[in-house]
N, C-alpha and C positions, 0 to 999 in steps of 0.2 A: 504494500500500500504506500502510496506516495503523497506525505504532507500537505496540505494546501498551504497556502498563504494565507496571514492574515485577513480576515475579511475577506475571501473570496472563496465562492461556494463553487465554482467548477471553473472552467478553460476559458480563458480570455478570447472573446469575438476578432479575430484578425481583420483589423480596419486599412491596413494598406491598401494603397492600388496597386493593381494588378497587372504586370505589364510582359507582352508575350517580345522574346526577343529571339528572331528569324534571322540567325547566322550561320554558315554551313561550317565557317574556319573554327575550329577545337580553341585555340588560344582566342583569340577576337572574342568568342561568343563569351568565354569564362572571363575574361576582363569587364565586357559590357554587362555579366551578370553583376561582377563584386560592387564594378561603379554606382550600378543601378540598387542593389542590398545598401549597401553603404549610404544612402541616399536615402532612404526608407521604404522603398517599393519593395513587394514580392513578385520575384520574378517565375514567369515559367519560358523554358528552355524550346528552339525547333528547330532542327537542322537545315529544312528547306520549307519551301510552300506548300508542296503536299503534307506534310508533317504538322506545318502551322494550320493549313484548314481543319485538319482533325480536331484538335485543340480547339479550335475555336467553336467549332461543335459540339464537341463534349464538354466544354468548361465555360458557366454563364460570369458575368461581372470582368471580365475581362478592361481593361478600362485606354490602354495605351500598347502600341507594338513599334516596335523597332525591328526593318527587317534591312537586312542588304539585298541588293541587284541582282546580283552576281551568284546563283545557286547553283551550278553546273548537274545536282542530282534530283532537281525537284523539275515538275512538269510545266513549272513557268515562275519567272521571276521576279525581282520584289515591286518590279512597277507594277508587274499584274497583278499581283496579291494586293497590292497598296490599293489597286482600282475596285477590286471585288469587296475587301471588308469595306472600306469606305459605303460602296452599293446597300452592301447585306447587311454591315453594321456600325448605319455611321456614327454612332456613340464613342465609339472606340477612335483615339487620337491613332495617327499615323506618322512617322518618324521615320524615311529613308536616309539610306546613309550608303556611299559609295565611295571609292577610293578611284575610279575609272571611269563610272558611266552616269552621267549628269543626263539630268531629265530633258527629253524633247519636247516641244509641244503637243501638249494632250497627253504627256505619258504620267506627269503625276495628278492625281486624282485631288477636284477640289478639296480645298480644308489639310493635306497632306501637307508635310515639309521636310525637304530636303536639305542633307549636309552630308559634304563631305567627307570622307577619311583621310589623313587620321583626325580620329575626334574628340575633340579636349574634353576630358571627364564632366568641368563643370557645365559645359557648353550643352552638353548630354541631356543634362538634369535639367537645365534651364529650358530647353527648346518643347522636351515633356512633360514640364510642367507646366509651359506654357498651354501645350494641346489639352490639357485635362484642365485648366480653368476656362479654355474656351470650349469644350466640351459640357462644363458645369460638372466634374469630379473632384 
């Protein structure tokens, strides 16, 4: 049996936002998880866009995603995914980030926003949390 805390009668409601981060690169992805932890969001983890759409089917509250461009194992990449939640669930803030491929016309989806790699931690935080107050999160 495991003590509670003073004055608290069962498990603390997790009030973080939730923010999915859509990186194929192993090192990249684990960086933009710690920045984003550190920062006070729960993160969850997607290798590519088929991976992220799952996710975002199976898990509601979802509140902000971070994905990169550039998937080479997913069925389409982060501008399209950035175009379809945006469609399917514009609640959820959008955050592209590229080291290579800068948006054409029409490729980022209203309301999305693009930055560059590499991308300064606090810059991260800033641009997401901007999306989720324009959001209302």
């Amino acid at each position: 049996m495991f003590p509670l805390s003073s004055g608290m009668a069962g498990p603390k409601h997790d009030t973080r936002p939730i923010i999915l981060v859509v990186e194929d690169e192993a090192l990249v992805r684990m960086t933009l998880v710690d920045v984003l932890e550190d920062a006070g969001f729960k993160v969850i983890e997607a290798v590519h866009a088929d991976e992220a759409l799952q996710v975002l089917r199976a898990v509601s509250g979802i509140h902000g995603m971070v994905t990169d461009v550039e998937m080479p194992r997913g069925s389409i990449n982060g501008f399209e995914l950035a175009r379809h939640v945006r469609a399917s669930r514009h609640e959820i803030g959008v955050l592209v980030v590229s080291g290579r491929a800068a948006p054409k016309s029409g490729e980022l989806p209203e309301g999305a926003l693009f930055i560059g790699k590499p991308v300064h931690p606090e810059t991260l935080v800033r641009l997401l949390k901007k999306l989720l107050v324009s959001n209302d999160i």
